[in-house]
C-alpha positions in Angstrom: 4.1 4.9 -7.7 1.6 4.8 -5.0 3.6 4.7 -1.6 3.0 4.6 2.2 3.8 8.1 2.7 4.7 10.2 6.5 4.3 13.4 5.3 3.2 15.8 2.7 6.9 17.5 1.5 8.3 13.3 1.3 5.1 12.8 -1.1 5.5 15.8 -3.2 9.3 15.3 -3.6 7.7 11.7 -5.1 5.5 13.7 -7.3 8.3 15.7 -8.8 10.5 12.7 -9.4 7.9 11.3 -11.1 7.7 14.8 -13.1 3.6 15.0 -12.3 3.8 18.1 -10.2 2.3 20.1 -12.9 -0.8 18.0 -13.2 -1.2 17.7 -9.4 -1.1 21.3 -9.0 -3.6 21.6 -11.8 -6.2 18.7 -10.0 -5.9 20.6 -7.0 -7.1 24.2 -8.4 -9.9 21.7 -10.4 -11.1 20.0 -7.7 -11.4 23.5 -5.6 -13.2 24.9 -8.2 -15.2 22.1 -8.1 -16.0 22.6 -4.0 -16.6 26.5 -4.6 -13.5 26.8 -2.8 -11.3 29.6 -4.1 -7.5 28.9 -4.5 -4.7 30.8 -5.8 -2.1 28.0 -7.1 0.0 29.3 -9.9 1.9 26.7 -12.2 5.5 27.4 -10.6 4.3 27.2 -7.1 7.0 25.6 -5.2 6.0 22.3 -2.8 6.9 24.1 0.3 4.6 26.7 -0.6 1.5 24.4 -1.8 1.7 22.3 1.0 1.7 25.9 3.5 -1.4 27.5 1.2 -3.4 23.8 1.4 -2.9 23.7 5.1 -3.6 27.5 5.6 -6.8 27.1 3.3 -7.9 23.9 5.0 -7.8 25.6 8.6 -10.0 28.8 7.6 -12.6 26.6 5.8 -12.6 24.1 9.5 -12.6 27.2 11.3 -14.9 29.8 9.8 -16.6 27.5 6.6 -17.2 24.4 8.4 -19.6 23.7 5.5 -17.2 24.4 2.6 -14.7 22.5 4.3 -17.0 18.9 3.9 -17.8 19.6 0.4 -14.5 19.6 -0.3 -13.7 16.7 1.5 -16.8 15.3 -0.5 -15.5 16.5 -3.8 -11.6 15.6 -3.6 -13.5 11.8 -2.1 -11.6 11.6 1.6 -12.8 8.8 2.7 -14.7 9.7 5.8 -13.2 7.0 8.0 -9.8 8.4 7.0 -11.1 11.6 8.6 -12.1 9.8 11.6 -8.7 8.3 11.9 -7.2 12.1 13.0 -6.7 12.2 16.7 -8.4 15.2 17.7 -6.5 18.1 18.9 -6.1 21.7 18.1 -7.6 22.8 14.4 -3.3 23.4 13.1 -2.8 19.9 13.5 -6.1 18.8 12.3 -5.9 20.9 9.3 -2.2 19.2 8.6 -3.2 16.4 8.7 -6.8 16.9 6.4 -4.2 18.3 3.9 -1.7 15.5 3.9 -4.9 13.0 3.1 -6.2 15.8 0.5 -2.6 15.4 -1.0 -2.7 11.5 -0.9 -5.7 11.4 -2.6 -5.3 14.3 -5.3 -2.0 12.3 -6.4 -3.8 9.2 -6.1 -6.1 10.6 -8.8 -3.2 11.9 -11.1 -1.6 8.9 -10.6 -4.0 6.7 -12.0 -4.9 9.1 -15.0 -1.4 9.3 -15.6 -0.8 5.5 -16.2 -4.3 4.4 -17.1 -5.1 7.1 -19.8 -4.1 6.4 -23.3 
């Protein structure tokens, strides 16, 4: 169930009803890995706390690893104009919002696998 979201705790409350928290937790720490990015995400993480550590990771890569912080927009595949889209302001809000779309996108990505995989 892909839906117009407004924020990240109303799309992980989604996510758990649709009992794919798990494997959304699981693409996150992948696609991390991927970027070079470390992450500490254990299985039972709750959503508050995922969507706090993804907003507090995504503001210390924009603020002291500018470059990390694109290649792993790059490797989660934010669209760039999404990006763009941000209203700039201070780097809390930016970084709240970047982790909102890196949210959208990771469950976008579990979504599909989920339904499409056989």
């Amino acid at each position: 169930m892909l839906s117009n979201f407004t924020n990240s705790l109303q799309l992980l409350e989604v996510v758990q009803k649709e009992q794919l928290y798990k494997e959304l937790v699981l693409q996150i720490k992948k696609d991390f890995e991927l970027a070079n990015v470390p992450i500490k995400l254990t299985a039972d993480i709750s959503p508050e706390e995922l969507k706090t550590i993804l907003h507090e990771k995504v503001y210390v890569l924009i603020v002291e690893r500018f470059e990390q912080y694109l290649n792993l927009l790059y490797v989660v595949d934010i669209p760039e104009s999404e990006v763009r889209k941000i209203v700039p302001s201070d780097a809390v809000d930016i970084a709240a919002e970047v982790s909102f779309l890196l949210l959208k996108r990771e469950w976008q990505k579990v979504w599909f696998k989920n339904k499409y995989s056989s």
